[in-house]
TORKOL-4160 file (C-alpha; in steps of 0.2 Angstrom, whole numbers, padded with zeros to 4 digits, m for minus):
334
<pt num="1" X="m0019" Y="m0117" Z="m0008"/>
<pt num="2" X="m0010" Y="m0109" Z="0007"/>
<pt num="3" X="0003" Y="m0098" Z="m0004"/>
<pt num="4" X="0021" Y="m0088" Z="0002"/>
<pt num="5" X="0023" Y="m0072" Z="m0007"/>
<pt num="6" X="0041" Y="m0062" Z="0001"/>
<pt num="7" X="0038" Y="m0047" Z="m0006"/>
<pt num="8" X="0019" Y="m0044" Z="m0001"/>
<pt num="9" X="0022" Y="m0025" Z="0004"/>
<pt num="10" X="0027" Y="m0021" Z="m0011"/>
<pt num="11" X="0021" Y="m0015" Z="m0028"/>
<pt num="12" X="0022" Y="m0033" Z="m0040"/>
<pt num="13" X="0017" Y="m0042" Z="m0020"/>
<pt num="14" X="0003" Y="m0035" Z="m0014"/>
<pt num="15" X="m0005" Y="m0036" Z="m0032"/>
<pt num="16" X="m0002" Y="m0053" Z="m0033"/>
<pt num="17" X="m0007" Y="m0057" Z="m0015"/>
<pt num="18" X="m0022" Y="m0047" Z="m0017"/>
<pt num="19" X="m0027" Y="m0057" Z="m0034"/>
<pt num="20" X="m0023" Y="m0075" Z="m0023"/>
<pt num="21" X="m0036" Y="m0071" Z="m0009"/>
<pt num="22" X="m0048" Y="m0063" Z="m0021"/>
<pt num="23" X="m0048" Y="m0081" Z="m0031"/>
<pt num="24" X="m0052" Y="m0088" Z="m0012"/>
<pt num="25" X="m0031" Y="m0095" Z="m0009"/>
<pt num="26" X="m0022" Y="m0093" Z="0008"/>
<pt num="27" X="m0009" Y="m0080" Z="0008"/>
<pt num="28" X="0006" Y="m0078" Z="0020"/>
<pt num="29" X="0012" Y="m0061" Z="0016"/>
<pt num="30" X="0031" Y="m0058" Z="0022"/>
<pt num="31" X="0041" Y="m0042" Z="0020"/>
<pt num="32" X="0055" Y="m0031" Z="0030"/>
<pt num="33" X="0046" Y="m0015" Z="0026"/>
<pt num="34" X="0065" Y="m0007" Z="0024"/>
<pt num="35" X="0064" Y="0013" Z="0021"/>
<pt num="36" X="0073" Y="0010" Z="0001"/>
<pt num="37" X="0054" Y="0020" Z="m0002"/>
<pt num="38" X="0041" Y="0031" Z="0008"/>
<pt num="39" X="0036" Y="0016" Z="0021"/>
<pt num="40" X="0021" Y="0022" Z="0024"/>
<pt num="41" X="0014" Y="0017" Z="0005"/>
<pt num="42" X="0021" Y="0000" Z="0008"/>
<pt num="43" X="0009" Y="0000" Z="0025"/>
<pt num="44" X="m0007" Y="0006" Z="0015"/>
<pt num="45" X="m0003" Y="m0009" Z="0000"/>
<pt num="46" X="m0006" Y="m0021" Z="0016"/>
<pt num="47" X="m0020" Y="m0013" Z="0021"/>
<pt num="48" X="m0028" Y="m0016" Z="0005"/>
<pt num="49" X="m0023" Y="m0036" Z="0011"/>
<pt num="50" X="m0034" Y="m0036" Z="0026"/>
<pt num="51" X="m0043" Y="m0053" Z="0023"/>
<pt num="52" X="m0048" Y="m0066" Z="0037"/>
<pt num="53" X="m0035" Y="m0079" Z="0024"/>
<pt num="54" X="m0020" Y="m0064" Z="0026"/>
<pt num="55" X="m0008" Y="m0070" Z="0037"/>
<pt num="56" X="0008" Y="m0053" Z="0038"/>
<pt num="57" X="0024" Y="m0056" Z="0046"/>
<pt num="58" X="0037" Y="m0042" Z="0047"/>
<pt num="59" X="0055" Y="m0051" Z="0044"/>
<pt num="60" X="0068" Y="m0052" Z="0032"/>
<pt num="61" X="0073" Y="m0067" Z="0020"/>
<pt num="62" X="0092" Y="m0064" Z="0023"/>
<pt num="63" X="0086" Y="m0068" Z="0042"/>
<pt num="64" X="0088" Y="m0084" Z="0042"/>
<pt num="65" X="0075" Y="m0088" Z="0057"/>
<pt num="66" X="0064" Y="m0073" Z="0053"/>
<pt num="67" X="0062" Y="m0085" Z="0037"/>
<pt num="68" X="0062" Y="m0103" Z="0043"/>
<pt num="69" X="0050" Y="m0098" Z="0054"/>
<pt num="70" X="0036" Y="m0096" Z="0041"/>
<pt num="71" X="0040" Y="m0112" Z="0034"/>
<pt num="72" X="0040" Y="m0121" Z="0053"/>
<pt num="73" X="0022" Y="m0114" Z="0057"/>
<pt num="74" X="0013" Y="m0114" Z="0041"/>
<pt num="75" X="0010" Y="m0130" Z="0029"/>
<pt num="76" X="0015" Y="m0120" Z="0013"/>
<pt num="77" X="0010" Y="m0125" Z="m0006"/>
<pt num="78" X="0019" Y="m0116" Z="m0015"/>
<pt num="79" X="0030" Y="m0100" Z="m0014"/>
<pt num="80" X="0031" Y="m0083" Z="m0025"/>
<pt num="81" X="0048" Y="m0075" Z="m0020"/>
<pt num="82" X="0045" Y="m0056" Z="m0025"/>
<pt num="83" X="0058" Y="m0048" Z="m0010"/>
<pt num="84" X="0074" Y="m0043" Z="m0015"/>
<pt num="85" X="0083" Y="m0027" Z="m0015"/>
<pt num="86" X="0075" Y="m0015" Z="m0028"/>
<pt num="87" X="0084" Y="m0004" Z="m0041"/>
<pt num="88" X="0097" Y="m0003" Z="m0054"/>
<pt num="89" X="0105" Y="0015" Z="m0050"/>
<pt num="90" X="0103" Y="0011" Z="m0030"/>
<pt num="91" X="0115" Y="m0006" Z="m0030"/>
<pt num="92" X="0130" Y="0007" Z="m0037"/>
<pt num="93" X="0127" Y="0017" Z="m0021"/>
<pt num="94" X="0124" Y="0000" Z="m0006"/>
<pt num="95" X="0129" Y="m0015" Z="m0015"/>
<pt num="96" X="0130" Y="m0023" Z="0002"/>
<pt num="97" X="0109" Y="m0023" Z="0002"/>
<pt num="98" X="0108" Y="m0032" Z="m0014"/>
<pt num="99" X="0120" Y="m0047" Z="m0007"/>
<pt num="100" X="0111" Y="m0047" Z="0009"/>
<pt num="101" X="0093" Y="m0048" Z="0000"/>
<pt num="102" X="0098" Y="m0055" Z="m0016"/>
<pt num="103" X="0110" Y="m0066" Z="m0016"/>
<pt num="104" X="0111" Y="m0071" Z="0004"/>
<pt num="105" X="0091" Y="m0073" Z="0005"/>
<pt num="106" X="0087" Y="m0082" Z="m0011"/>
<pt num="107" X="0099" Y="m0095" Z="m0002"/>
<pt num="108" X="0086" Y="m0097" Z="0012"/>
<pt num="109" X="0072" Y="m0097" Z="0002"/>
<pt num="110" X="0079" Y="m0112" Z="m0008"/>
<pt num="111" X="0084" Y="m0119" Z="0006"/>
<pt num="112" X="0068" Y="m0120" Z="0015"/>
<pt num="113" X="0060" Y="m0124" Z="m0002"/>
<pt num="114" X="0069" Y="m0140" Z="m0002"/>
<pt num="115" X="0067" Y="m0148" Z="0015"/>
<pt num="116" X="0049" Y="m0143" Z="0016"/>
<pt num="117" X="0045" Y="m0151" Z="m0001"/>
<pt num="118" X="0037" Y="m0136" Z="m0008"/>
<pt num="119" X="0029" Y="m0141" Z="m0025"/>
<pt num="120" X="0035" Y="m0125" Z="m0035"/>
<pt num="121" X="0044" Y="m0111" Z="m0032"/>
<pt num="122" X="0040" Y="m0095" Z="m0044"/>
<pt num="123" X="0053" Y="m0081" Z="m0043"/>
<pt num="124" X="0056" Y="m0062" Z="m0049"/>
<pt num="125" X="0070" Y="m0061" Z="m0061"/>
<pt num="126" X="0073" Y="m0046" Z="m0070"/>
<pt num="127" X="0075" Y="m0038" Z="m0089"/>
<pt num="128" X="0092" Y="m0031" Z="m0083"/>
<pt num="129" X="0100" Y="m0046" Z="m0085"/>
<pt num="130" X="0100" Y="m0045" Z="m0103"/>
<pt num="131" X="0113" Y="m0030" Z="m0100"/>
<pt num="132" X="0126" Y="m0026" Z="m0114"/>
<pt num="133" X="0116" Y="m0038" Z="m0127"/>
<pt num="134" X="0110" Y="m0029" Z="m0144"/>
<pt num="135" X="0099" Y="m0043" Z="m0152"/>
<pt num="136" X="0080" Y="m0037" Z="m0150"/>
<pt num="137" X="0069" Y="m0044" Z="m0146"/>
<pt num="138" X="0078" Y="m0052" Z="m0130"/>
<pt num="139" X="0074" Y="m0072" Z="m0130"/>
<pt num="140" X="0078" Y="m0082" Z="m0114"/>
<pt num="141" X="0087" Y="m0091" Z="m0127"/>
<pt num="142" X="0099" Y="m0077" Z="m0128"/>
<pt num="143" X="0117" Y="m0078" Z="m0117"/>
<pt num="144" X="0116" Y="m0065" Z="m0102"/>
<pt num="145" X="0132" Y="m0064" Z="m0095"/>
<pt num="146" X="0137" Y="m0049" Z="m0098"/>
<pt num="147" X="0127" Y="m0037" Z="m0085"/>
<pt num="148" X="0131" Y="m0020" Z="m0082"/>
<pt num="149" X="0123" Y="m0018" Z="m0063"/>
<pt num="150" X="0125" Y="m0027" Z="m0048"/>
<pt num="151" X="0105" Y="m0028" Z="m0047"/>
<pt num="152" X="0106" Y="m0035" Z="m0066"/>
<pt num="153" X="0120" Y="m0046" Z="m0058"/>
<pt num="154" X="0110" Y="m0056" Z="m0044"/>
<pt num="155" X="0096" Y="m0057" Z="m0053"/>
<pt num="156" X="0106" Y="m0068" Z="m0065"/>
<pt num="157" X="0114" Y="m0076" Z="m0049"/>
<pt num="158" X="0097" Y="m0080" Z="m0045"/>
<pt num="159" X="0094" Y="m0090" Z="m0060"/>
<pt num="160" X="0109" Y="m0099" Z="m0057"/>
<pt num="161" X="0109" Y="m0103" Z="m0040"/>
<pt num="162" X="0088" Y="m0110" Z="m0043"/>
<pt num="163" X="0093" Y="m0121" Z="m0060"/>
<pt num="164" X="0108" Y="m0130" Z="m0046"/>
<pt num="165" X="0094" Y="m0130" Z="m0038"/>
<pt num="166" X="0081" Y="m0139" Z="m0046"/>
<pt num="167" X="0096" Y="m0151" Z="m0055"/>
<pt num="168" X="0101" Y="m0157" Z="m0040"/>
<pt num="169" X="0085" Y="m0160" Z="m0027"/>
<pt num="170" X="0070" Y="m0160" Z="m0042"/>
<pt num="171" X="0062" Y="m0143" Z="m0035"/>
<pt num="172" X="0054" Y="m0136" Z="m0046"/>
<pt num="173" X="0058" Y="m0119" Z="m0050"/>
<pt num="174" X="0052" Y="m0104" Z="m0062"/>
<pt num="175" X="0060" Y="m0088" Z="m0065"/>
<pt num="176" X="0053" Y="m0071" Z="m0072"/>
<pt num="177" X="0059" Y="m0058" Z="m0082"/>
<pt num="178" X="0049" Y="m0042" Z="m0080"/>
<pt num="179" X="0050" Y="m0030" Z="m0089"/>
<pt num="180" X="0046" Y="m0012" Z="m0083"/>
<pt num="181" X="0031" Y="m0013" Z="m0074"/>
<pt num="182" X="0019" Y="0001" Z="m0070"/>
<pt num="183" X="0002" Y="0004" Z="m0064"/>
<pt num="184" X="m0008" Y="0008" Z="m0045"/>
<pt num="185" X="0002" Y="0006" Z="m0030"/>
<pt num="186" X="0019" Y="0009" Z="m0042"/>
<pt num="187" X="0036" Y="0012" Z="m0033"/>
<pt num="188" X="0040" Y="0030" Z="m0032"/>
<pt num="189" X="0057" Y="0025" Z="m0038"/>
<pt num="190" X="0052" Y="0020" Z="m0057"/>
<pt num="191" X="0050" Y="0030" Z="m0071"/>
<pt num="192" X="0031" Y="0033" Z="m0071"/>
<pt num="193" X="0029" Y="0037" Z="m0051"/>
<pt num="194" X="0043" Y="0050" Z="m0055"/>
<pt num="195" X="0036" Y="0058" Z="m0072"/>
<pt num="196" X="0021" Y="0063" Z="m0064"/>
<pt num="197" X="0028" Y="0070" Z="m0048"/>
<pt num="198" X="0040" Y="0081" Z="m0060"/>
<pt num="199" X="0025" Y="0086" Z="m0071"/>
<pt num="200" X="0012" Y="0091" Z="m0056"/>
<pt num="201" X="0026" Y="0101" Z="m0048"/>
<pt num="202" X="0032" Y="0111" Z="m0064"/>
<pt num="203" X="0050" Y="0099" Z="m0063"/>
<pt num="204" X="0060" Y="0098" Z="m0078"/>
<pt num="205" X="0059" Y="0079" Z="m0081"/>
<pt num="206" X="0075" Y="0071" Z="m0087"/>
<pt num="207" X="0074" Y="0059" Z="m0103"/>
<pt num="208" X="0088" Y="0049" Z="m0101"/>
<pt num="209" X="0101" Y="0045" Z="m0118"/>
<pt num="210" X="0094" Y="0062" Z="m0126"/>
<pt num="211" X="0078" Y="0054" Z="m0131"/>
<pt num="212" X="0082" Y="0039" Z="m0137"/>
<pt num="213" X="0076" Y="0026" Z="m0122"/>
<pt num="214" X="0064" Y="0014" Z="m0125"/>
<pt num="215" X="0058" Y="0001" Z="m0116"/>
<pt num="216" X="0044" Y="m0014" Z="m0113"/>
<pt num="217" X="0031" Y="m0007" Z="m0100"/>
<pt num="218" X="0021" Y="m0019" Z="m0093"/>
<pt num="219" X="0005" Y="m0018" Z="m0084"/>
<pt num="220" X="0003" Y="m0023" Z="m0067"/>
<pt num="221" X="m0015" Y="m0030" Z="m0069"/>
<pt num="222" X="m0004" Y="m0043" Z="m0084"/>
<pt num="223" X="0010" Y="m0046" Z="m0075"/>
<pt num="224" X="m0001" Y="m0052" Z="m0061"/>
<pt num="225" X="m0013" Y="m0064" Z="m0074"/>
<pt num="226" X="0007" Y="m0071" Z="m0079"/>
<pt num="227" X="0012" Y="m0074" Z="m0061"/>
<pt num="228" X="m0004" Y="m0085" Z="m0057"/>
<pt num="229" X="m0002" Y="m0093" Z="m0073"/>
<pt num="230" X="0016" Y="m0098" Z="m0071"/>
<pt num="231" X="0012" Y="m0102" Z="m0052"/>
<pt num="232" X="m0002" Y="m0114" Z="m0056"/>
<pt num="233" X="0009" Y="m0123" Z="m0069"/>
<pt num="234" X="0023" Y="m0132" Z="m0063"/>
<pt num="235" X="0037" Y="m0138" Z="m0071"/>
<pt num="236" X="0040" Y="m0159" Z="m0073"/>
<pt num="237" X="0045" Y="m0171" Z="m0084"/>
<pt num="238" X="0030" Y="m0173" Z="m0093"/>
<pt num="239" X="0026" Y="m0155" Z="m0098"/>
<pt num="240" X="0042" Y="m0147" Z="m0100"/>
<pt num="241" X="0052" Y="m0163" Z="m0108"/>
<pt num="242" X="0042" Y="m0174" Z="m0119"/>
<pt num="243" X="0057" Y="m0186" Z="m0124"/>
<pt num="244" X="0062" Y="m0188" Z="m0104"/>
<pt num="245" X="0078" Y="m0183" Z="m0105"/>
<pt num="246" X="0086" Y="m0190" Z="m0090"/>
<pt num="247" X="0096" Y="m0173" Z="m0089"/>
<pt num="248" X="0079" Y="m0164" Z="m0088"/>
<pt num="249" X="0079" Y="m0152" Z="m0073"/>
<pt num="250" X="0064" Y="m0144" Z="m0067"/>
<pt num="251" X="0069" Y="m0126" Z="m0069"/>
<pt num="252" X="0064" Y="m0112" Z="m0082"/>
<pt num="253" X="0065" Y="m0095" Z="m0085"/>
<pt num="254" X="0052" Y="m0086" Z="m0094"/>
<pt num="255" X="0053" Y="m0067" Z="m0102"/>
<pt num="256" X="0037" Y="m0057" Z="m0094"/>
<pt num="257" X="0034" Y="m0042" Z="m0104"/>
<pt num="258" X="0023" Y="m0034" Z="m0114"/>
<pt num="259" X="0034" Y="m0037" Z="m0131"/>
<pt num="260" X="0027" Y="m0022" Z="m0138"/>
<pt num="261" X="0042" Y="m0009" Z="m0134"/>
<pt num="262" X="0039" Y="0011" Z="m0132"/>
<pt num="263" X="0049" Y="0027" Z="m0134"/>
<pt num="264" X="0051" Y="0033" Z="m0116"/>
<pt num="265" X="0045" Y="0052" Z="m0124"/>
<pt num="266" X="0028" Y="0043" Z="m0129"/>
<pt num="267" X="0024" Y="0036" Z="m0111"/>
<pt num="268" X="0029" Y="0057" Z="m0105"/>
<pt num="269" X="0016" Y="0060" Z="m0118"/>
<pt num="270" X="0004" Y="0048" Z="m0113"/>
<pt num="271" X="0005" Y="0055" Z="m0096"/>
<pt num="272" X="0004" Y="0075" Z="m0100"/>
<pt num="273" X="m0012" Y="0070" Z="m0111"/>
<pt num="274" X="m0021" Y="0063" Z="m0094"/>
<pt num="275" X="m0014" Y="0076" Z="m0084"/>
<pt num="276" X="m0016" Y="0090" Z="m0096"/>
<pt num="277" X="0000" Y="0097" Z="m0092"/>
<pt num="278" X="0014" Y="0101" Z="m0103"/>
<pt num="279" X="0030" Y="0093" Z="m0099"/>
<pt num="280" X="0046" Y="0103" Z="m0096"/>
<pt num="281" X="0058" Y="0088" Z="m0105"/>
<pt num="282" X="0076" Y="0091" Z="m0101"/>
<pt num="283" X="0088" Y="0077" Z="m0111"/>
<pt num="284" X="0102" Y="0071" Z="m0106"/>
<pt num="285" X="0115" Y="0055" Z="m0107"/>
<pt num="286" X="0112" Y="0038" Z="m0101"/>
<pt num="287" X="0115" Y="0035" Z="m0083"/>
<pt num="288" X="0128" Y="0022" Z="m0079"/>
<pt num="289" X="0118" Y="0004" Z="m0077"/>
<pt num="290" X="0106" Y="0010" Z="m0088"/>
<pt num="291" X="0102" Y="0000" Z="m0105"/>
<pt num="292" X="0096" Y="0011" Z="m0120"/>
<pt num="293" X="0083" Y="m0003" Z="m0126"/>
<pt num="294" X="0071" Y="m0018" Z="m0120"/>
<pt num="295" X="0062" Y="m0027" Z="m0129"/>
<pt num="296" X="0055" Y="m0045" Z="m0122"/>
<pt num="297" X="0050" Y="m0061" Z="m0133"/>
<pt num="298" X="0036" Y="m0068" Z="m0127"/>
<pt num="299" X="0034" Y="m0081" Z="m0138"/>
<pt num="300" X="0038" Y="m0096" Z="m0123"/>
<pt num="301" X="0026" Y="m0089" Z="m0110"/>
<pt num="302" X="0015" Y="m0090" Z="m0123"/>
<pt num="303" X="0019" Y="m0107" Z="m0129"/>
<pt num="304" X="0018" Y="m0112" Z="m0111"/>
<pt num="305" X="0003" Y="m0102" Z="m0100"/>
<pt num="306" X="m0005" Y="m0094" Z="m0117"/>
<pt num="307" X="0001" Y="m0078" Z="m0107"/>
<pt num="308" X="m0004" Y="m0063" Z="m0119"/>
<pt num="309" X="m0004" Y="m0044" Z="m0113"/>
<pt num="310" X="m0018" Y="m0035" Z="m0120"/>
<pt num="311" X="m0014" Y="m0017" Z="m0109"/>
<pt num="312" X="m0009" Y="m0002" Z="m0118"/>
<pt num="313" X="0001" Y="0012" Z="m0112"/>
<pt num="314" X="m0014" Y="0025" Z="m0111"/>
<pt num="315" X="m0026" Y="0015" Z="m0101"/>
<pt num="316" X="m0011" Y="0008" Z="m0091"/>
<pt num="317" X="m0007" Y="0026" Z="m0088"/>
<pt num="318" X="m0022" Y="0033" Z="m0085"/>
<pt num="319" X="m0028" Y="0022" Z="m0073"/>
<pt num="320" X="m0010" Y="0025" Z="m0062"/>
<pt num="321" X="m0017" Y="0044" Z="m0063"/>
<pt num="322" X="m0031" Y="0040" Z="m0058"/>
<pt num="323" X="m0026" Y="0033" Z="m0042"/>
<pt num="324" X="m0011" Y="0045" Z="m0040"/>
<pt num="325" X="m0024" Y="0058" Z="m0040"/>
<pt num="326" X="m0033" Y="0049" Z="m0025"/>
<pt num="327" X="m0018" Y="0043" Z="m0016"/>
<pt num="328" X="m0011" Y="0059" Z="m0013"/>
<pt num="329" X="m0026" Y="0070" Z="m0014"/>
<pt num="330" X="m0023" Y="0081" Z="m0029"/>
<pt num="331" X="m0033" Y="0095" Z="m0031"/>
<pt num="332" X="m0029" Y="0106" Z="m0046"/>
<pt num="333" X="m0029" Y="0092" Z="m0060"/>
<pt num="334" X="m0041" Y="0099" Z="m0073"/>
């Protein structure tokens, strides 16, 4: 298949586009390479995708012609929208970036995804739509409409906008939650990327709601097996609706987590035990946006791809040290 991943510069992107080449699939990588992180990691993930069936074009999804353009040139199969504006804390400080991306570019994503027929359009949702909800563990069954970022917010506009979507001109349309993913090639804007700078350099490291965070890390190398699953998979009548409800639309949402939840002090732990270096904690309240707990259900991915995360926290962590280490030339780990 011949494959569109928006997003393919960055971390969940280039894994994902990585995997689809290494299977012997087409990729069309797409990304605007903006500066929200050190650009130059988001140039060495593309190196990684160099590959006579890699096709890279710089553009923007909020463009529409950058965008229309790919779909104009290119006979697509099928389309794995990973770009959006990244970041929970970040959308209090440029909101403007997450409409532009988020809201804006999902528009033209859709958009080309129905005139050109594309047979199945997989896209990243997010945990943070769950926001204010206190009910663990967190089922797509659950209401969501009460989030507490703007990130959290067009993420559930997402959904929204792709189930109109699918209801009204039968594309077919699949939306993941992840939960806090982690692992090589990370974002140095997530927890773990930042742990490990504050540790090697002898930086107290902030633990958020005195202690009391937890959340679902996820490994990379599973979130990847989930996305090609899902991708593969598409949603009809037949599969997803065995009485052929004639209100059936071809849309779902699927939690993508690890549903086995962690206190954030034992993933520091995990870290100083590879690093063997002693972490100066400092705790302090929850930052506005934040949640104090995730938690996904799985149980419907399961039902559906037989998606079942098998990576703990310790070999997830280890091996994202491991390639730390390498990345940035450490020299004075023990």
């Amino acid at each position: 298949m011949t494959i569109l991943i928006t997003g393919a510069a960055g971390f969940i992107g280039s894994h994902v586009s990585r995997a689809l080449l290494d299977r012997g699939d087409s990729v069309i990588g797409f990304d605007n390479l903006n500066n929200y992180y050190d650009v130059k990691l988001k140039h060495d993930r593309l190196k990684i995708l160099e590959h006579e069936n890699f096709i890279f074009k710089e553009g923007d999804i909020s463009d529409n012609q950058d965008i229309s353009s790919i779909f104009h040139d290119h006979k697509i199969d099928r389309v794995v929208n990973l770009a959006a504006q990244a970041g929970v804390r970040y959308s209090l400080e440029n909101p403007q970036a997450y409409v532009s991306s988020n809201l804006i570019g999902f528009v033209n994503i859709l958009e080309l995804c129905r005139f050109h027929n594309i047979n199945h359009l997989v896209y990243a949702s997010s945990s943070s739509v769950y926001g204010m909800n206190t009910v663990l563990p967190f089922s797509v069954s659950h209401n969501v409409d009460h989030p507490v970022s703007l990130y959290a917010a067009t993420k559930k506009s997402n959904e929204l906008l792709a189930h109109t979507y699918s209801h009204l001109f039968d594309l077919p349309t699949s939306g993941l939650r992840f939960f806090t993913v982690y692992g090589p090639w990370g974002r140095p804007d997530m927890a773990l990327f930042i742990f490990v700078n504050q540790i090697l350099n002898k930086l107290p490291v902030n633990l958020f709601n005195y202690g009391k965070m937890v959340r679902d890390f996820t490994y990379i190398d599973d979130i990847v097996e989930g996305i090609l699953r899902v991708m593969k998979k598409i949603p009809n009548r037949k599969n997803l609706n065995k009485k052929k409800n004639k209100k059936f639309v071809p849309h779902q949402i699927l939690n993508i987590g690890n549903n086995n939840p962690q206190k954030v002090i034992n993933f520091i732990k995990a870290i100083e035990k590879n690093l063997k270096i002693k972490a100066n904690i400092k705790f302090t309240k929850i930052q506005l946006g934040d949640v104090p707990k995730t938690h996904s259900s799985t149980k419907k991915i399961k039902s559906w791809i037989g998606f079942k995360p098998k990576t703990t926290i310790n070999f997830g962590i280890k091996k994202f040290i491991e390639w730390y280490v390498q990345y940035y030339k450490i020299k004075n780990i023990k």
